[in-house]
C-alpha positions as YAML, in Angstrom:
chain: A
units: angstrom
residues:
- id: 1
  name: UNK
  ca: [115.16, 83.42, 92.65]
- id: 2
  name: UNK
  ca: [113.56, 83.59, 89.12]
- id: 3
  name: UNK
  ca: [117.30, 82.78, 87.61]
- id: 4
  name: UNK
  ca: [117.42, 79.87, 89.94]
- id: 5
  name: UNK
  ca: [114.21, 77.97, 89.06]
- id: 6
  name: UNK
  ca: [114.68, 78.70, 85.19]
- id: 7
  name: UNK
  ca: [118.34, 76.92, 85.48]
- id: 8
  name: UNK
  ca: [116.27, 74.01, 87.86]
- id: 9
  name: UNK
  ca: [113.95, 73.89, 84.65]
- id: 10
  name: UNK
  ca: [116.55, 73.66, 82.11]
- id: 11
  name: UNK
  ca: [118.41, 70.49, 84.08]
- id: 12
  name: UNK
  ca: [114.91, 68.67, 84.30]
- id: 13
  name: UNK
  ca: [114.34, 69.57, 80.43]
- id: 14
  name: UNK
  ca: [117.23, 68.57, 79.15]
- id: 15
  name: UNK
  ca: [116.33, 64.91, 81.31]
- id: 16
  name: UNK
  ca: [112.59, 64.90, 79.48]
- id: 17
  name: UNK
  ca: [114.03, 65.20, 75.87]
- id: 18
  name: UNK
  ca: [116.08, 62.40, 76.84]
- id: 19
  name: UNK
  ca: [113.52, 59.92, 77.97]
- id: 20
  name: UNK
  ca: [111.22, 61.46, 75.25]
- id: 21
  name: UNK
  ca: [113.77, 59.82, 72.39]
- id: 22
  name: UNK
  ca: [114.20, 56.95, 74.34]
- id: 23
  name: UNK
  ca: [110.18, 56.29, 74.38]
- id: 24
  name: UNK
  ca: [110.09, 57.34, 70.78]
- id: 25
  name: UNK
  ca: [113.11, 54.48, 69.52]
- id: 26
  name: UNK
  ca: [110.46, 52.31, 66.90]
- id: 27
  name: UNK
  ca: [107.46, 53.28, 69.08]
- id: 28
  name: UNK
  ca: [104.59, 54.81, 67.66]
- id: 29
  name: UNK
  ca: [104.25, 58.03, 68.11]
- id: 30
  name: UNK
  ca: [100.51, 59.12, 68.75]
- id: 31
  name: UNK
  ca: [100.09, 56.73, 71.34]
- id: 32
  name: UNK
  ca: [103.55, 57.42, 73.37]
- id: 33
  name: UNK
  ca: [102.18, 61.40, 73.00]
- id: 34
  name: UNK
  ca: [98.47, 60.53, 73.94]
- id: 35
  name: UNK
  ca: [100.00, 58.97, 77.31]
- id: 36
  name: UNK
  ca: [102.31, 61.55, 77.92]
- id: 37
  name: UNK
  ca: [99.79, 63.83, 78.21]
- id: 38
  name: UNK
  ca: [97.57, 61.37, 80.32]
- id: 39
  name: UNK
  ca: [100.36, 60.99, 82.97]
- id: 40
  name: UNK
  ca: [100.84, 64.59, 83.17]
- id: 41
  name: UNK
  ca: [97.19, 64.68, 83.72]
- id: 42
  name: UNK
  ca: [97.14, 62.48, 86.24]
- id: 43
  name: UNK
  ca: [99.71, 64.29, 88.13]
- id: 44
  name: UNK
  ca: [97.82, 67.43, 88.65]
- id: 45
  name: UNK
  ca: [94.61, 65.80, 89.44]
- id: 46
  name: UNK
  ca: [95.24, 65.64, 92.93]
- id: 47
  name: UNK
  ca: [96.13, 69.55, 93.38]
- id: 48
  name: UNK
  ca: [92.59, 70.14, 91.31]
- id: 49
  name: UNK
  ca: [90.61, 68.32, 93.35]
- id: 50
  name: UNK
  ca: [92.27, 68.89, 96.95]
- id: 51
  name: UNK
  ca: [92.06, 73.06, 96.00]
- id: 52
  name: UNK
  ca: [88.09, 72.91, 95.18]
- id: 53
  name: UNK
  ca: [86.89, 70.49, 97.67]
- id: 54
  name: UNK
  ca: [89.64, 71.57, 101.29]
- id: 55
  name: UNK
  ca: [91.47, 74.06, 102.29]
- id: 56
  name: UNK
  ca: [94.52, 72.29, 102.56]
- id: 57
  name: UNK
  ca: [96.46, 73.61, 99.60]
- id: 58
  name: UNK
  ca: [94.93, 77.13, 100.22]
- id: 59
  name: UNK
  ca: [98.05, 80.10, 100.07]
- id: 60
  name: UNK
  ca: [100.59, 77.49, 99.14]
- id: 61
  name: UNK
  ca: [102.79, 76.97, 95.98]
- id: 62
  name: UNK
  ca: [100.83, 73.84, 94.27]
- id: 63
  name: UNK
  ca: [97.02, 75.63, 95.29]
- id: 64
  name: UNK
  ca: [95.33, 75.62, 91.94]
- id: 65
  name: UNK
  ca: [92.76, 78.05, 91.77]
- id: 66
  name: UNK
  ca: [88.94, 78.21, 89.99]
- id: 67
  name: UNK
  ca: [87.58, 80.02, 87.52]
- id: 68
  name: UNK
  ca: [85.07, 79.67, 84.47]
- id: 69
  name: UNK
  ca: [85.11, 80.03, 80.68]
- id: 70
  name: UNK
  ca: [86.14, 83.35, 81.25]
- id: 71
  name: UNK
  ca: [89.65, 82.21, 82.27]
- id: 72
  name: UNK
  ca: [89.66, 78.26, 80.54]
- id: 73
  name: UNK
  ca: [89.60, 79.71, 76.69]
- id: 74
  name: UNK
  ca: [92.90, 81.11, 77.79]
- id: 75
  name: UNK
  ca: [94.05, 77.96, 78.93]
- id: 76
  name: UNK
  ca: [92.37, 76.01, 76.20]
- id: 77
  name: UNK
  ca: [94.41, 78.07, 73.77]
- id: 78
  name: UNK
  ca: [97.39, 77.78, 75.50]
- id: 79
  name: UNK
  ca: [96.67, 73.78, 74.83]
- id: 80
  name: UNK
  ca: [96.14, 73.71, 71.09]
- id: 81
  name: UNK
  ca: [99.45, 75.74, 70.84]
- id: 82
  name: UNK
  ca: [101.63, 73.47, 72.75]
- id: 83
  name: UNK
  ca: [100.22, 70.17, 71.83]
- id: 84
  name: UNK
  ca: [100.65, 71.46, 68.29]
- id: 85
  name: UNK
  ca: [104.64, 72.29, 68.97]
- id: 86
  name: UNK
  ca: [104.90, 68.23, 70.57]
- id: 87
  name: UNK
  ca: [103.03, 66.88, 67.70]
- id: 88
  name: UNK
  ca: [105.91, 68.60, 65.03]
- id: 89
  name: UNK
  ca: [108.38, 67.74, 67.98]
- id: 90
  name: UNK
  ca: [108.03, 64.24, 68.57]
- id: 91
  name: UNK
  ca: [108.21, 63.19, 65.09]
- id: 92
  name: UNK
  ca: [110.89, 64.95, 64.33]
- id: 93
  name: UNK
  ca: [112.48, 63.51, 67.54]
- id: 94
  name: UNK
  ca: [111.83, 60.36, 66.01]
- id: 95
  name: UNK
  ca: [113.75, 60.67, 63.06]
- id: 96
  name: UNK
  ca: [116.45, 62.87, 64.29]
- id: 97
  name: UNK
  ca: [119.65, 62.41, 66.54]
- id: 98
  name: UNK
  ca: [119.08, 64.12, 69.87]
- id: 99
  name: UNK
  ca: [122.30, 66.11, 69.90]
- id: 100
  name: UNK
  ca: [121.07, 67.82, 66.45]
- id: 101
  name: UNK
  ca: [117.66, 68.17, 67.98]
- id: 102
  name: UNK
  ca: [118.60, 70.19, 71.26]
- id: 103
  name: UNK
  ca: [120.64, 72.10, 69.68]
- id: 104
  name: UNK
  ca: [117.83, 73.50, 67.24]
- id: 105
  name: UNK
  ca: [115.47, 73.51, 70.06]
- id: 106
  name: UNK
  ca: [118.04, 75.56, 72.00]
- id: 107
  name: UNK
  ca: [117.64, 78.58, 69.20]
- id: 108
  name: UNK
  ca: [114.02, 79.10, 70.27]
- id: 109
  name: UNK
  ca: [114.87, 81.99, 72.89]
- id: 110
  name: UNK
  ca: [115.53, 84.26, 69.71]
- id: 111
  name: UNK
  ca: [112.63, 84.10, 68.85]
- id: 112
  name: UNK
  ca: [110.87, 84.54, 71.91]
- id: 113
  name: UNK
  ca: [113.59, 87.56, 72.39]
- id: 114
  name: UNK
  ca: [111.94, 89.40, 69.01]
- id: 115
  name: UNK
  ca: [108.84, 88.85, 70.73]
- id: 116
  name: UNK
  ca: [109.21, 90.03, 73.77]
- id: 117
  name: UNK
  ca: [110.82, 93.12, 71.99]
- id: 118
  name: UNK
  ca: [107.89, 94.03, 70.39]
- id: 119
  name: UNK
  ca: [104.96, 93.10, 72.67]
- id: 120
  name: UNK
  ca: [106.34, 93.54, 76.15]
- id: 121
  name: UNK
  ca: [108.98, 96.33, 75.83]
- id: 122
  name: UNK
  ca: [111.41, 94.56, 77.18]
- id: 123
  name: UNK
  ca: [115.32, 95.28, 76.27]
- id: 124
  name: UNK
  ca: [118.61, 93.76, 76.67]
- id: 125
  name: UNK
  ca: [121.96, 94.87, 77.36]
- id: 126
  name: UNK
  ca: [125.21, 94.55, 75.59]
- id: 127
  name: UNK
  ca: [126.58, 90.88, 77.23]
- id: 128
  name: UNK
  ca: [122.61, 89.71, 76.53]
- id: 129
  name: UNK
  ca: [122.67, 90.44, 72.69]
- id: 130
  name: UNK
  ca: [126.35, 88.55, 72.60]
- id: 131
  name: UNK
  ca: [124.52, 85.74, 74.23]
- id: 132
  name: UNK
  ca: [122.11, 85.93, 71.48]
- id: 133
  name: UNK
  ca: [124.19, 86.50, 68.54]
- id: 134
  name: UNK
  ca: [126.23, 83.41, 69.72]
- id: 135
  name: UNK
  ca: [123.38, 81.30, 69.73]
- id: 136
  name: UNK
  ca: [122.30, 82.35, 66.07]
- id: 137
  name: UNK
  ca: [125.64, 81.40, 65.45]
- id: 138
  name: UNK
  ca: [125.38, 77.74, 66.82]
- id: 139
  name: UNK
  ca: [122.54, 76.90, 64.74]
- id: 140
  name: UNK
  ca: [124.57, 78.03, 61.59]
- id: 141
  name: UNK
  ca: [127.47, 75.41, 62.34]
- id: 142
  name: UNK
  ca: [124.48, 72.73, 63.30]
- id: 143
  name: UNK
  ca: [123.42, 72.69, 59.86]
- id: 144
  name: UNK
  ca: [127.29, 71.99, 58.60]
- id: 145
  name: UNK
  ca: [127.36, 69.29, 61.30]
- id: 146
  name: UNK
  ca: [124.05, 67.91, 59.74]
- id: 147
  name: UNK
  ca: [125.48, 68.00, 56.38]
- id: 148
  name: UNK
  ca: [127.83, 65.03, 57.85]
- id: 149
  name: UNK
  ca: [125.34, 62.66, 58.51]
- id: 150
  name: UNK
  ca: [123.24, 63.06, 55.56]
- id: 151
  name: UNK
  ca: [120.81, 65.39, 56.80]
- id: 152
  name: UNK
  ca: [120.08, 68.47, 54.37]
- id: 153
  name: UNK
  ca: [118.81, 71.53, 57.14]
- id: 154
  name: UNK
  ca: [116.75, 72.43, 53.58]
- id: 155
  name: UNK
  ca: [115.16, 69.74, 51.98]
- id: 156
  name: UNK
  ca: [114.78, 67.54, 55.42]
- id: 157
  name: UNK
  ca: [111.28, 67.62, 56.07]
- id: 158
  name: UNK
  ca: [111.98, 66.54, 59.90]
- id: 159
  name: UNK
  ca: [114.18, 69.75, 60.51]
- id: 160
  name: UNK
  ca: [110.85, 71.81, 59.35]
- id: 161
  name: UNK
  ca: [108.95, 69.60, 62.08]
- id: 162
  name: UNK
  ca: [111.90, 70.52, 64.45]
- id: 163
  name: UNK
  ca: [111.81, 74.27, 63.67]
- id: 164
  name: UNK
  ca: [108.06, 74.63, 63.46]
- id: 165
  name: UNK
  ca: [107.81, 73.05, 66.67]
- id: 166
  name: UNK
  ca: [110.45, 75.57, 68.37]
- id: 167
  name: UNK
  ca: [108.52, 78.21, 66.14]
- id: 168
  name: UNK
  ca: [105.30, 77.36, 68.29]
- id: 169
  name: UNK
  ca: [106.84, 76.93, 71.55]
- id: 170
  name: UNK
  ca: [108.40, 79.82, 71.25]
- id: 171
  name: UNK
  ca: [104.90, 81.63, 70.89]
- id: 172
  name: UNK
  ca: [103.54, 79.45, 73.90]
- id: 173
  name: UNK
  ca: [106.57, 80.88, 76.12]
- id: 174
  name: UNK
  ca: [104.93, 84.22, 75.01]
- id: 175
  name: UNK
  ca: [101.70, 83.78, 75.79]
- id: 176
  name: UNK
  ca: [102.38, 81.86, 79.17]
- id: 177
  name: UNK
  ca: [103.79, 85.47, 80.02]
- id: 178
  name: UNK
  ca: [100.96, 87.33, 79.06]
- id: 179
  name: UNK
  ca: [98.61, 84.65, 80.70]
- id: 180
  name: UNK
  ca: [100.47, 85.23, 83.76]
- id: 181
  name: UNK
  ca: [101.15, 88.93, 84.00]
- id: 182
  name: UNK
  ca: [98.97, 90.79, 86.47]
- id: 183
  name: UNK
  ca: [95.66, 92.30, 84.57]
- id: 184
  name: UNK
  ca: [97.05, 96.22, 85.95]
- id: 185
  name: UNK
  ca: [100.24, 95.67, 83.74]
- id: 186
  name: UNK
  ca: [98.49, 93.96, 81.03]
- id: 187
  name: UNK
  ca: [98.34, 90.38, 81.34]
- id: 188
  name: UNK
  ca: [95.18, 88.17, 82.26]
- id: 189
  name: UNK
  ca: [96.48, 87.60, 85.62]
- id: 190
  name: UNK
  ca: [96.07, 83.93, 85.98]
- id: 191
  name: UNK
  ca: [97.24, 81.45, 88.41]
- id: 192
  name: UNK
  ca: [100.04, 79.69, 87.19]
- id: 193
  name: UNK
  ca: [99.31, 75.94, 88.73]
- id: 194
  name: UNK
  ca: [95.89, 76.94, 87.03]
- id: 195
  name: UNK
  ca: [97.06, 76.77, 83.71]
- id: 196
  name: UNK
  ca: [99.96, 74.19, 84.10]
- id: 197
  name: UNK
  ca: [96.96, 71.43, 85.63]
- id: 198
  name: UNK
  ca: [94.25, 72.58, 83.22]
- id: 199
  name: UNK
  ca: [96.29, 72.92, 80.39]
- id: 200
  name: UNK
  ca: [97.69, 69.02, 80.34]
- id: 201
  name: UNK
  ca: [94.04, 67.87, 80.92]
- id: 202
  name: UNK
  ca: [92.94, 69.61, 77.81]
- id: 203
  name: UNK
  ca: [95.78, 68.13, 75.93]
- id: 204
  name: UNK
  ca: [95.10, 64.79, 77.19]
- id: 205
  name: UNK
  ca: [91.34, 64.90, 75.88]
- id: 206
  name: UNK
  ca: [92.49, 66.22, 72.44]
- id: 207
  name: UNK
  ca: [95.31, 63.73, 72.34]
- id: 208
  name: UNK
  ca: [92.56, 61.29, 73.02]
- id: 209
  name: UNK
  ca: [90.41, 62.00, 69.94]
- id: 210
  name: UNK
  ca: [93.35, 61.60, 67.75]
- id: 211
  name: UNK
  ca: [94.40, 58.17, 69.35]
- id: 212
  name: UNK
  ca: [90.49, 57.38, 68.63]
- id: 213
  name: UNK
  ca: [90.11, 58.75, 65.09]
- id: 214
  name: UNK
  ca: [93.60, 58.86, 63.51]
- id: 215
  name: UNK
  ca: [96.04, 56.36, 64.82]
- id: 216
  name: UNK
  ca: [93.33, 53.38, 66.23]
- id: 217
  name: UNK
  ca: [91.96, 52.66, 62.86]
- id: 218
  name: UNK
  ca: [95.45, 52.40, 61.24]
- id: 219
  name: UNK
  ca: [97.63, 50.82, 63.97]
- id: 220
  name: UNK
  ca: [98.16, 47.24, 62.08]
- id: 221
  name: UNK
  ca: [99.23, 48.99, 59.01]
- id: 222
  name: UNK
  ca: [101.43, 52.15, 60.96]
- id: 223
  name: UNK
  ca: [104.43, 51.35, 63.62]
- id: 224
  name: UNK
  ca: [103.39, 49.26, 65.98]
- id: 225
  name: UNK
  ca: [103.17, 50.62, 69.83]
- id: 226
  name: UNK
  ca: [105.10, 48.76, 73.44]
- id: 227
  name: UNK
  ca: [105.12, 50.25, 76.61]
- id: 228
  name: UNK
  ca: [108.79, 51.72, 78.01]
- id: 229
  name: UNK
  ca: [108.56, 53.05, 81.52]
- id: 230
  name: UNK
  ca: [110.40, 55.60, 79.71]
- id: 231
  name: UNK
  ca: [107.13, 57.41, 78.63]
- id: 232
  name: UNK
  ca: [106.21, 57.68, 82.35]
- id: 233
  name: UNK
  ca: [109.50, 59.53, 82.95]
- id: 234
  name: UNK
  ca: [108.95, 62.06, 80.30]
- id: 235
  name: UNK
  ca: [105.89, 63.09, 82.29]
- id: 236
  name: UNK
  ca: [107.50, 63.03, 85.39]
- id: 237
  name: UNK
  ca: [110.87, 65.26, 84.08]
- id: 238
  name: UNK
  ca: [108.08, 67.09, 82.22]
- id: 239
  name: UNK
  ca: [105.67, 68.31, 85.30]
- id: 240
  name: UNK
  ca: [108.74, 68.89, 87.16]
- id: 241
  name: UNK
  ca: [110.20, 71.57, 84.85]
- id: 242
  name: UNK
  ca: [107.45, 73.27, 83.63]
- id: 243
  name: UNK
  ca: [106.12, 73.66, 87.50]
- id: 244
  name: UNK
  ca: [109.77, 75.07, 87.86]
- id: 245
  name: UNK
  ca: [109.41, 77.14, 84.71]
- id: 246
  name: UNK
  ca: [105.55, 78.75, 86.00]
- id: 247
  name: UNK
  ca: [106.64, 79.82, 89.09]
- id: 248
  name: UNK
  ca: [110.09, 81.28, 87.71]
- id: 249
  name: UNK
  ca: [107.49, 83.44, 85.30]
- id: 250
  name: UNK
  ca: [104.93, 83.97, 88.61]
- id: 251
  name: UNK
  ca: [107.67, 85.77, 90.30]
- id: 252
  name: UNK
  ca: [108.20, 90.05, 89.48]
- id: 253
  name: UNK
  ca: [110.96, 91.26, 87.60]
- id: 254
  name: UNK
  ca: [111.13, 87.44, 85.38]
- id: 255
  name: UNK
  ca: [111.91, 88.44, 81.88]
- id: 256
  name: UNK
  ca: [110.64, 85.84, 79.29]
- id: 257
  name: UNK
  ca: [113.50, 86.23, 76.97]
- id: 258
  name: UNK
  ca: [115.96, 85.64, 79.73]
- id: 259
  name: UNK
  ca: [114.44, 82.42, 81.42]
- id: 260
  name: UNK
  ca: [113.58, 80.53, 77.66]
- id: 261
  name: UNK
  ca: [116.97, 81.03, 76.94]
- id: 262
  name: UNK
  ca: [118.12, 79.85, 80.12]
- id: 263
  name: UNK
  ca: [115.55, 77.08, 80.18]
- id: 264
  name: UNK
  ca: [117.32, 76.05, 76.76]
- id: 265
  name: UNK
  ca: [120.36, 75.37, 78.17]
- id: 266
  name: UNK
  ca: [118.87, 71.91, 78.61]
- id: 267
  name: UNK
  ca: [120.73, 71.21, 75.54]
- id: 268
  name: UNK
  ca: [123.47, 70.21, 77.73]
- id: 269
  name: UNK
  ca: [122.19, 67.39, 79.29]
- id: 270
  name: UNK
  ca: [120.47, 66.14, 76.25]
- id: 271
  name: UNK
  ca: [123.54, 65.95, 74.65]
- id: 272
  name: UNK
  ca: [125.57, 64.30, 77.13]
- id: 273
  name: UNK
  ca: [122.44, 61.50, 76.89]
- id: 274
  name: UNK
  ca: [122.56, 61.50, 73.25]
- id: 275
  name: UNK
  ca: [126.64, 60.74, 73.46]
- id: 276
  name: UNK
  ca: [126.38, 58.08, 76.64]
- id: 277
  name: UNK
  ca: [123.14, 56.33, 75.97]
- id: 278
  name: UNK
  ca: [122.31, 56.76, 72.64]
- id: 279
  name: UNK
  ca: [126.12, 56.35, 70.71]
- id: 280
  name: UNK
  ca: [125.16, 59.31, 68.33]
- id: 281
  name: UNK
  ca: [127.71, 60.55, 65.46]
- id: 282
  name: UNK
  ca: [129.80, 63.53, 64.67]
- id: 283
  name: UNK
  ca: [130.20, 64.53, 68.29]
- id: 284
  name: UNK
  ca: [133.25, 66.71, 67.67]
- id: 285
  name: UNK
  ca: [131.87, 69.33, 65.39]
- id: 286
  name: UNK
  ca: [128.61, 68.97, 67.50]
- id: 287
  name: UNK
  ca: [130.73, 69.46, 70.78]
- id: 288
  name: UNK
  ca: [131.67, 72.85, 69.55]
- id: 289
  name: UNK
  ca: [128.22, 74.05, 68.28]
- id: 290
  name: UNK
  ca: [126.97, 73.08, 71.71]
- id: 291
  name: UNK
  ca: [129.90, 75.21, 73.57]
- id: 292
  name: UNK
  ca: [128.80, 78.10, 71.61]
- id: 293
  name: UNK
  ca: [124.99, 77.80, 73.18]
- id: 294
  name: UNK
  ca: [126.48, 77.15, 76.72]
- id: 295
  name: UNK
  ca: [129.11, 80.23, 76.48]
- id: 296
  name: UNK
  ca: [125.83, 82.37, 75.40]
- id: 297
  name: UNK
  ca: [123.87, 81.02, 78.35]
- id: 298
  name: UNK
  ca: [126.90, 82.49, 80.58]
- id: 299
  name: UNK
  ca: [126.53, 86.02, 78.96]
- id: 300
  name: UNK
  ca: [122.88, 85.80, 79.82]
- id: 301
  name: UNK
  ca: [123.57, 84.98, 83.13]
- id: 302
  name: UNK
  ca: [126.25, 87.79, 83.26]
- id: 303
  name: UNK
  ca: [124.08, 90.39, 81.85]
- id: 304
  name: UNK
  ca: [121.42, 89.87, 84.12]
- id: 305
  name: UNK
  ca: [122.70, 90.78, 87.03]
...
């Protein structure tokens, strides 16, 4: 069931970065964040306020439970990571073609797989580790691909947004399992529609003092902003995958490494975007370096069953 959702999550994620680059074409990108964040807010309202004030929601799937400070500074942390990875992300999506941006995004399982080596134990067999070593290898034909349009994988300061943004997700995907990992086996033991809902409200408010302090003063002199119903659908495609994601993680026997690289196989349908929609270059060589992720997601998928 776990396998299931995280493929569910990948589909809707690889729709999100799609609409993300669409809201991001000559749109500012503070704003277009700050909005994302309040949408996604907005979405989980509801759930907050029906689980503290009725007992309608009580022992079903999108119940959010309660808790104080002892639980929030989890949450709250769990906030500054991932609004930190968008930040890097989204201007780097700005100034990058999507099918070179999935792609990199799509090596971010390794490094949650080093992690989850060393602070959960957990281990992979032989088709796993071919999965692995052939997305390594994707990422090392990306950059020759890049090379093609111009764009230098070591002196482009927007692939060091791109990478330090999977850098921090990958350490999010971490800690969501650790957040969410019964306290006997030890984890903090937290609801998982607990974190998704409190975690976007968080983000909104912080996004909120950077619209206020950074980008409002400046906004004659910086890109200008215009709304693109676009930015509501990568809140939408956004809820939708990470609720998928949570309760693939919520369930026993989920293995982090396993469902952040499945959840990367979102790749696919960001590329296929970036191709119809978005008439992007070099699709060939690009074509190939994306086979090479998808054939790894299939030894994944083999080698964990």
């Amino acid at each position: 069931m776990w396998l299931i959702l995280a493929f569910m999550s990948a589909a809707l994620l690889g729709c999100y970065d799609s609409f993300k680059k669409q809201a991001l074409r000559e749109n500012a990108v503070i704003p277009v964040l700050f909005l994302n964040t309040l949408f996604s807010s907005l979405i989980f309202l509801p759930f907050i306020i029906m689980s503290s004030t009725s007992d309608i929601l009580d022992g079903g799937i999108f119940h959010v439970a309660s808790g104080g400070w002892e639980m929030h500074k989890y949450i709250l942390l769990k906030a500054l990571i991932v609004l930190s990875s968008w930040i890097l992300g989204y201007f780097g999506m700005k100034h990058l073609p999507l099918t070179i941006v999935g792609p990199i995004n799509a090596t971010r399982p390794v490094m949650v797989l080093v992690g989850a080596l060393l602070v959960f134990g957990e281990r992979l067999n032989v088709w796993q580790w071919i999965g692995v070593l052939l997305a390594v290898a994707s990422f090392l034909l990306l950059s020759r691909s890049g090379k093609k349009e111009g764009i230098d994988f070591k002196h482009d300061h927007w692939i060091y947004m791109i990478v330090g943004a999977a850098v921090l997700g990958a350490i999010s995907g971490l800690y969501d399992k650790y957040l969410m990992a019964p306290v006997e086996s030890g984890g903090v033991g937290l609801d998982r529609m607990m974190v998704q809902s409190w975690y976007n409200i968080y983000q909104c408010g912080m996004m909120g003092a950077m619209l206020w302090l950074l980008w409002w003063p400046k906004h004659e002199q910086t890109t200008p902003f215009h709304w693109s119903w676009s930015i509501f659908g990568v809140s939408l495609f956004l809820s939708a995958a990470d609720f998928m994601y949570f309760y693939s993680l919520s369930l026993p026997d989920a293995m982090i490494s396993i469902v952040s690289m499945i959840r990367r196989g979102s790749v696919i349908v960001s590329f296929m975007f970036g191709a119809m929609f978005f008439h992007e270059k070099n699709l060939k060589a690009k074509a190939f370096d994306l086979a090479l992720v998808l054939l790894g997601m299939v030894f994944l998928y083999i080698g964990s069953h």
